[in-house]
N, C-alpha and C positions, 0 to 999 in steps of 0.2 A: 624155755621151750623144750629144754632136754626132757624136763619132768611130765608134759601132760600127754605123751602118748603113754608111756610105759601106766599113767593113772588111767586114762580109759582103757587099757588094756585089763588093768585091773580090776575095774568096776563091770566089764564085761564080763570077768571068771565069776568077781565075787558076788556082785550087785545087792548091795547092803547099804545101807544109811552113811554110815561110816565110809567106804567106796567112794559114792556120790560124791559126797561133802568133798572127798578129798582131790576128785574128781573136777570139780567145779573151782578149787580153788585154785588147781593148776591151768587149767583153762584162761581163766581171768590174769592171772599172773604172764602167759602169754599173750595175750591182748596185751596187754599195758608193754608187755615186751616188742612185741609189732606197732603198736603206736609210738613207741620210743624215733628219736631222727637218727639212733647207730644201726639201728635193726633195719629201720627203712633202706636202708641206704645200700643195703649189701645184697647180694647174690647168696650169700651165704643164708642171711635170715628168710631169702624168701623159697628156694630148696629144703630147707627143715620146715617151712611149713607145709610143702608140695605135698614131701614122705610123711607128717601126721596127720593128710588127710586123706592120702591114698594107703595106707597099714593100717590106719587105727578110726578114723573118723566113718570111712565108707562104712567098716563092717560093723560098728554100732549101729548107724542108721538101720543100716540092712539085715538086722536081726528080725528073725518072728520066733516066739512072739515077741513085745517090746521089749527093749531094755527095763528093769526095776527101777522104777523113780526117774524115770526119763523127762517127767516134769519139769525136774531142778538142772537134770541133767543134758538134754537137748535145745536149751534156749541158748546156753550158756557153750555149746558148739558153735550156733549159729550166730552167737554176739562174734566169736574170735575167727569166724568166717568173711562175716561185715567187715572186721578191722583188715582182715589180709586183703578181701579184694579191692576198699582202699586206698590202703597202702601198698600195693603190686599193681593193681591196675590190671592191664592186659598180661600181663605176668601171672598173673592167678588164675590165668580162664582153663587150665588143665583141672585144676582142682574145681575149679566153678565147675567144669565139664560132669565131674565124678557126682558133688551131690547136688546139683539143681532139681534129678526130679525127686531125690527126698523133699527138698525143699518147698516145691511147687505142693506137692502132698501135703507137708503139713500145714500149707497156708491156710488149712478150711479144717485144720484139727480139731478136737471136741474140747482140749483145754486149752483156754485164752492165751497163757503162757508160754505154749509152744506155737501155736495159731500168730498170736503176733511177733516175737522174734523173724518165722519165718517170713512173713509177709514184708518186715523189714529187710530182710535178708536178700530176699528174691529182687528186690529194689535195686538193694546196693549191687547185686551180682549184674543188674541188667545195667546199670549204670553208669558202672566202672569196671569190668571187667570182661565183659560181655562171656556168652561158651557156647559150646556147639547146640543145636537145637534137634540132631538128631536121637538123641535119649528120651530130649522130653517128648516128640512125636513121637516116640514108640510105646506111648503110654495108649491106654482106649481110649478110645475118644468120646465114648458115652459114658464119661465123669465130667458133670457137670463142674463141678467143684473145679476140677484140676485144669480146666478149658478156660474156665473163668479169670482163673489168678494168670494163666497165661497171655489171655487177652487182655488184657488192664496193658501189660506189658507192649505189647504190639506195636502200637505208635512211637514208641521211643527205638525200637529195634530201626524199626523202618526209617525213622531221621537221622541216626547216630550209628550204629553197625554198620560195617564194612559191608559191600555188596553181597561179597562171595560168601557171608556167613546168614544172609535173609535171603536171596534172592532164587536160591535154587529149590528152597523147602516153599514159596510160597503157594504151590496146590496144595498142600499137607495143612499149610497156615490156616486157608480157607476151608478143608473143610474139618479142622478143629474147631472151629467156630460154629459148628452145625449145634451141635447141641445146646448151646448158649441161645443162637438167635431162634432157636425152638420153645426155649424156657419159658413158663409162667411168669415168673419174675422179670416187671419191668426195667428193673436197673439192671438184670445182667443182661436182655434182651439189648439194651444202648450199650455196655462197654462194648459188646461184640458189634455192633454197628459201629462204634465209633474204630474197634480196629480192621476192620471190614473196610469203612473210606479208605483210610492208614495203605493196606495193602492195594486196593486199586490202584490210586493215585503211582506209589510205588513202581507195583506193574508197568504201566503205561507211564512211565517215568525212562525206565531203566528197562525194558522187554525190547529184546526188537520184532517180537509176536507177541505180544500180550493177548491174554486169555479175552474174548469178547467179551460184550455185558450181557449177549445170551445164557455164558457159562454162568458167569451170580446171578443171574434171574432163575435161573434154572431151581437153585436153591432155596431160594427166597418167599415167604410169603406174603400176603397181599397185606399183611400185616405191619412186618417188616419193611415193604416199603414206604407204607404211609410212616411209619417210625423214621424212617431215614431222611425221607422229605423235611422231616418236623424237627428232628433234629441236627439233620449236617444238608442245609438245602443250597449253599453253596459249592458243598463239595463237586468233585468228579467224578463219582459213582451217579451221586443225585443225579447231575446233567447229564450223564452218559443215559441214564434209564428216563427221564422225560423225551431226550432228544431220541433213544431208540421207540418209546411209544408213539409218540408223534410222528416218525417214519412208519412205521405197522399198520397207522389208524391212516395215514395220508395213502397208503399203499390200498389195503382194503379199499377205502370209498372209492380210489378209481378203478378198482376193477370191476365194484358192483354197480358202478353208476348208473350203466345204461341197463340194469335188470330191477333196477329199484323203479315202481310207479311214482310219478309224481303225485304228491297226497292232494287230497281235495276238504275244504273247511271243514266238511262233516266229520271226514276218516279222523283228521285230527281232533276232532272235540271227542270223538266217543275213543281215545288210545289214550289207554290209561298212562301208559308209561310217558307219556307227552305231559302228563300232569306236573307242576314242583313237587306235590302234595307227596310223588312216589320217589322222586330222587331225596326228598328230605328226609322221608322216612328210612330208605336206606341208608342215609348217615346217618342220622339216630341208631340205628340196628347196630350199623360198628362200633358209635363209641359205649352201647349198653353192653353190646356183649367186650369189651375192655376194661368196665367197671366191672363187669362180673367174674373176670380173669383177675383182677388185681381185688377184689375180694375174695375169693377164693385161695389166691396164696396169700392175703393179708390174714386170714384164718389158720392156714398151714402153718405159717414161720409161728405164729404164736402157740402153737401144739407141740414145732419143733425145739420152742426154745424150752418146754418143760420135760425134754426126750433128748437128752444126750446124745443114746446108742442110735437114733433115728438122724439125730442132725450128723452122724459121719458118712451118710449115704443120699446123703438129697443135697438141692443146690446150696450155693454159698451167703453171703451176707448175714453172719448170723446176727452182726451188732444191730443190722436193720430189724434183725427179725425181734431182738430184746427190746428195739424202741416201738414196735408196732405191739408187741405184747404189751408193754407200760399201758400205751395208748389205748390199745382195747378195755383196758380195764381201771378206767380215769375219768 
């Protein structure tokens, strides 16, 4: 443990091949020292990993431009991040606290290598050590990318986190999720749904004013809800917004009752809208123009997967985007 700050402190002056390597090898040597049962066990080992990652680990990340060779060198951070938080548990969530929104960042990185450690990473952080969630809301909220890897996470905050570390950020929760449940992309459009129930439920779980369902209607498009019906039609969001339409449309008809004419055979044969012919065709309309949103980005991601410098700026799933590329051209 002694040796891998003083190495990334090194490979920060030097950043050379030689750095790196030596860089990495001390890293992994403290992993296997934090997985050890002496190291676990003490106050001691979990202190020296607090201060190499609040001296030496933060200010790597937080280098621009990158660190040199950050490739080899930042996965191999996030491997002996995984092992601390671990093995410290809730012990670790100051250092969790420092690099989570590195972390959440490079979840949607352009090279695989950093891209999946961290996605690993951000797992273990939310799962064993949990950390404060105000760094990473201070992030913009119109990065898809970074809203995304957060929302995956959602549902598990909301079962397993302590109250007082989810329950005061959830306006900020919601509307991180705006830009996701906007998205072209149908699978991010559902992870944000699915942490979207997550936090109602929550709310109205734990609120002794929970936000209305006017507040997420508010938000919401006519899209999004047919998505939410279809996929969480059970939940508490779902019933909250039938049982509020169903009051709206119960409310209307009686106040227009007595202004509405009662129709006569004729009026109905020649209203069109009284036809099936015109309700079917409006569902037809929705689900064409849906094919033509999920071809449209099924074209994108295949453009993005041959565009590196393009896929660090648009949304995430690049593995989907590499299997719809195969697909396109098969």
């Amino acid at each position: 443990m002694d040796n891998a700050g003083p190495a990334v402190s090194g490979h920060i002056l030097e950043g050379s091949f030689s750095s790196a390597s030596h860089c990495v090898r001390a890293l992994r040597d403290a992993s296997s020292l934090i997985e050890g049962p002496l190291q676990r066990a003490t106050d001691a080992g979990l202190n020296d990993v607090l201060a190499l990652v609040r001296n030496h680990v933060v200010h790597l990340l937080g280098m621009h431009p990158r660190i040199p060779l950050d490739s080899i060198v930042v996965p191999a951070i996030y491997a002996l991040i995984s092992c601390a938080a671990t093995a410290y548990g809730p012990g670790f969530r100051p250092a969790a606290t420092l690099v989570v929104p590195f972390v959440v960042l490079h979840c949607s990185h352009s090279l695989s290598s950093i891209a999946t450690e961290a996605q690993t990473c951000l797992q273990t952080l939310t799962q064993q050590s949990s950390y404060d969630l105000r760094p990473v809301l201070a992030q913009p909220h119109t990065n898809v990318n970074f809203s995304f890897h957060v929302a995956m996470h959602i549902p598990h905050m909301t079962a397993t986190w302590p109250q007082d570390e989810v329950l005061p950020y959830h306006d900020a929760l919601v509307h991180l999720l705006e830009c996701c449940l906007f998205d072209m992309g149908y699978l991010t459009r559902a992870f944000a749904h699915r942490a979207l129930t997550a936090l109602y439920a929550y709310q109205m779980e734990n609120l002794d004013h929970p936000a209305p369902i006017s507040w997420y209607l508010a938000g919401l498009t006519a899209l999004n809800i047919l998505e939410l019906q279809e996929q969480h039609p059970s939940s508490a969001l779902v019933q909250a917004i039938q049982s509020h339409r169903s009051t709206a449309s119960s409310s209307a008809s009686n106040d227009d009752l007595d202004q509405i004419p009662t129709p006569t055979a004729s009026s109905l044969s020649q209203d069109p809208s009284a036809s099936p012919t015109v309700a079917s065709t409006a569902i037809l309309g929705v689900f064409l123009d849906q094919i033509q949103d999920q071809h449209t980005w099924t074209t994108t991601q295949a453009t993005l997967f041959t565009d590196a410098t393009a896929r660090e700026s648009y949304p995430p799933l690049l593995q989907v985007a590499a299997l719809r590329h195969a697909n396109l051209h098969t």
